[in-house]
C-alpha positions in Angstrom: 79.5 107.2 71.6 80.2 106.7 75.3 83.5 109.4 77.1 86.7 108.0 76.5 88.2 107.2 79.5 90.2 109.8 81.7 93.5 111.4 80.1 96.6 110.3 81.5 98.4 112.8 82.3 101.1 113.0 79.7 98.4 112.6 77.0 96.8 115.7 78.6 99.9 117.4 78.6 100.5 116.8 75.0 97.2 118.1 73.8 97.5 121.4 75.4 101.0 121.4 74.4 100.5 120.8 71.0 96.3 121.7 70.3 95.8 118.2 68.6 96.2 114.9 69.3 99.6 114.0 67.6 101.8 111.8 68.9 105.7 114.0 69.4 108.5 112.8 67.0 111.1 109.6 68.7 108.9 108.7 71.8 108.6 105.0 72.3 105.7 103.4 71.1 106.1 101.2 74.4 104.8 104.3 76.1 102.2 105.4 74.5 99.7 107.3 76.3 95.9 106.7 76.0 93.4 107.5 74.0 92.4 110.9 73.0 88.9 112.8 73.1 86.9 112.9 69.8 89.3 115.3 67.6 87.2 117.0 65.1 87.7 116.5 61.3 90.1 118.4 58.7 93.9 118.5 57.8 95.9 117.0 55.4 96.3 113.2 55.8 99.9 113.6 54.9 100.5 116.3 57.7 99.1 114.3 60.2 101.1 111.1 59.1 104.5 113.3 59.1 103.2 114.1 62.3 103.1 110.4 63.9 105.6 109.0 65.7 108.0 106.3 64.0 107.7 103.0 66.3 111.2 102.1 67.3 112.5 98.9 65.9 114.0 97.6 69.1 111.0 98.4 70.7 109.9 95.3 73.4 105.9 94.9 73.6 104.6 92.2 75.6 102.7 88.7 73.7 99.2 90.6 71.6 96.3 89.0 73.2 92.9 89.6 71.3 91.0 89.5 74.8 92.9 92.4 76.2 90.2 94.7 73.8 87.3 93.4 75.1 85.2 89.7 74.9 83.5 90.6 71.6 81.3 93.5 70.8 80.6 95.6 73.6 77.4 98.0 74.3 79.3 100.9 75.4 76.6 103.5 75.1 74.0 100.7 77.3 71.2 101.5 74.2 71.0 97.8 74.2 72.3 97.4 70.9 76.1 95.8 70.2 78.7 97.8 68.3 78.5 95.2 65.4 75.0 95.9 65.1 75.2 100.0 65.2 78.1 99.7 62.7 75.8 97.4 60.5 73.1 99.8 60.6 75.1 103.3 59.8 77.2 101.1 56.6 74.4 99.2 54.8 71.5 100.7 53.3 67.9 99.4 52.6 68.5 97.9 56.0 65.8 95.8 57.8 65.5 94.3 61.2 65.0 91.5 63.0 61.4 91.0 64.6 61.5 91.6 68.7 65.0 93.2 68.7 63.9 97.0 69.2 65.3 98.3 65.7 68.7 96.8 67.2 69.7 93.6 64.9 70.1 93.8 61.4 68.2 91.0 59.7 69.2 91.9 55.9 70.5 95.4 54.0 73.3 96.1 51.2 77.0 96.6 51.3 78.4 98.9 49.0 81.9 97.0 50.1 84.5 100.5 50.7 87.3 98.1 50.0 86.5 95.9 47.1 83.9 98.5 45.3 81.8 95.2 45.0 77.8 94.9 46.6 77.0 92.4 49.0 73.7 91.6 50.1 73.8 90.8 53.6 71.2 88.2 55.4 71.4 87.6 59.2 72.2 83.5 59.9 74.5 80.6 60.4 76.4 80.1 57.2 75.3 84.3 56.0 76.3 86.5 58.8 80.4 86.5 57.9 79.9 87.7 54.4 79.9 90.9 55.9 82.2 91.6 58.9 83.4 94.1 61.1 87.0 95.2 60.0 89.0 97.3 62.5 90.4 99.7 60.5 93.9 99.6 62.6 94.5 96.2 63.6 94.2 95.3 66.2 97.2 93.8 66.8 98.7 96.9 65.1 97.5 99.1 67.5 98.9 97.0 70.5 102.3 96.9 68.7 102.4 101.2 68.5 101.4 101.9 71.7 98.2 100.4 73.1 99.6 97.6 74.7 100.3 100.3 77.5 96.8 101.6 78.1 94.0 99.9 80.4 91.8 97.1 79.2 89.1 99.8 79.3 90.9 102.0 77.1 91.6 99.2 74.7 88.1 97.9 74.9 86.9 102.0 73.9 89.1 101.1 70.8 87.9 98.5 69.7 84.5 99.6 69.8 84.7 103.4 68.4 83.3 103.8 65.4 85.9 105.7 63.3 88.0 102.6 64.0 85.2 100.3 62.4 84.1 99.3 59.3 81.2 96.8 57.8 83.4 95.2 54.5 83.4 92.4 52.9 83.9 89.2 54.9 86.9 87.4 52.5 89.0 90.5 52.3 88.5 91.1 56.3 90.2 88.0 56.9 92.4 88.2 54.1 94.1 91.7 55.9 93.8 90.1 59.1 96.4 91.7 61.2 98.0 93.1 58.6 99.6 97.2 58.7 98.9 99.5 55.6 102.8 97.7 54.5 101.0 94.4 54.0 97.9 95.1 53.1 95.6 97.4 51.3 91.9 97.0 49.4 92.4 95.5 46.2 89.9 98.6 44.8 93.0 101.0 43.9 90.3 103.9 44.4 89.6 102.8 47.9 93.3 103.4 49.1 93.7 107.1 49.8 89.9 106.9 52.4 91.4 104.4 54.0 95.1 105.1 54.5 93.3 108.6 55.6 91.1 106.9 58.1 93.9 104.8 59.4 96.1 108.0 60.0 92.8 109.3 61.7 92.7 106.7 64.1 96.4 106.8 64.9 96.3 110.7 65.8 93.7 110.4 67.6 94.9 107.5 69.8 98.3 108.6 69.5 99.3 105.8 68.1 102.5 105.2 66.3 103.7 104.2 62.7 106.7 101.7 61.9 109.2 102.8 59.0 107.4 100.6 56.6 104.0 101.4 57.5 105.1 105.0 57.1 106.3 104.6 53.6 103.2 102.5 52.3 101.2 105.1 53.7 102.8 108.2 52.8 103.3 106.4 49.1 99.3 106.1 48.7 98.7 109.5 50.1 100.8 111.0 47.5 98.6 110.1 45.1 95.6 111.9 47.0 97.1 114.9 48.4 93.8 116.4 48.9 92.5 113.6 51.3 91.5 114.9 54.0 91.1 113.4 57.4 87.8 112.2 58.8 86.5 112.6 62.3 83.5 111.6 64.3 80.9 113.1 61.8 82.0 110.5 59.5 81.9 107.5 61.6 78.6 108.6 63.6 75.9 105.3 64.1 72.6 107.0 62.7 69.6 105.9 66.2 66.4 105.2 64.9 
């Protein structure tokens, strides 16, 4: 995965002030700071969400605009190979590629879906390719309305390409969440909730992003019910290189 871009400086400050990458309780989502270095696995899930800041309700954050993360996939690490394609290749298995494309496109493989529990056999084409998509894990549009709508285009563009933020699931229930918070939406496999309310909170620590009330309660509700879930880091989301 390619360096975040450089800390601003209250970001920094926070880090040092705090050792992890927690957002501090009643700042305004509007000025949130940018993203964080890699933080490294472990914790309670519900520790770090009691640890997120609540996004104020009055709260004024300019018009979401997809295109302010990027134009599509990007190649961040310059390997030649799109993020849609490295997130393919670490989520299916029995995974083959495409003739000519340097062990970079993924021609066909199986989805054990995270969010459904259901397998999808993927093939590369026209009317095949969007049975299995891409899902950030935090909306997009989520993250833009607790806090991102304040970084760079670059940082948002690092976002949207990390892979702890990113997810090969099936294609339906992808567009079915849209951009939907953890209030509106969850998987419809009940034993898929706790990984992914965990990952979610992941994400938000380590971009310091925040939480609205609502989102807070949904979360905190499935997280109950999993109190041993524990957070994962950039072990779990690593994009296995041929």
């Amino acid at each position: 995965m390619p360096p975040v871009p450089l800390l601003r400086r209250r970001a920094l400050a926070v880090a040092l002030a705090s050792g992890v990458a927690l957002l501090l309780g009643g700042c305004d989502p509007r000025a949130a700071t940018a993203p964080q270095p890699p933080q490294t696995s472990g914790g309670s899930a519900l520790g770090a969400l009691a640890a997120l800041a609540t996004a104020r309700a009055d709260a004024v954050v300019p018009t979401y605009r997809r295109d302010r993360f990027g134009d599509g996939w990007a190649d961040l690490d310059h390997d030649g190979c799109g993020t849609r394609q490295e997130v393919l290749r670490r989520d299916l298995r029995d995974v083959r590629f495409r003739a000519g494309t340097a062990g970079c496109t993924v021609e066909s493989g199986v989805l054990d879906d995270p969010y459904s529990g259901e397998q999808i056999r993927f093939r590369y084409g026209p009317s095949t390719s969007d049975d299995v998509q891409i899902d950030h894990v935090v909306a997009l549009a989520d993250a833009w309305r607790t806090g991102a709508s304040s970084w760079t285009d670059v940082e948002r563009e690092q976002f949207a390409n990390d892979p702890l933020e990113l997810l090969a699931v099936d294609g339906p229930l992808n567009q079915a969440k849209s951009s939907k918070d953890a209030a509106r939406w969850l998987p419809p496999e009940p034993a898929a909730r706790c990984t992914y309310v965990a990952r979610q909170v992941a994400v938000k620590r380590r971009y310091l992003l925040a939480v609205t009330a609502r989102e807070r309660v949904a979360m905190q509700h499935v997280l109950e019910g999993c109190p041993g879930e524990g957070l994962p880091g950039p072990a779990d989301a690593a994009v296995p290189r041929q």
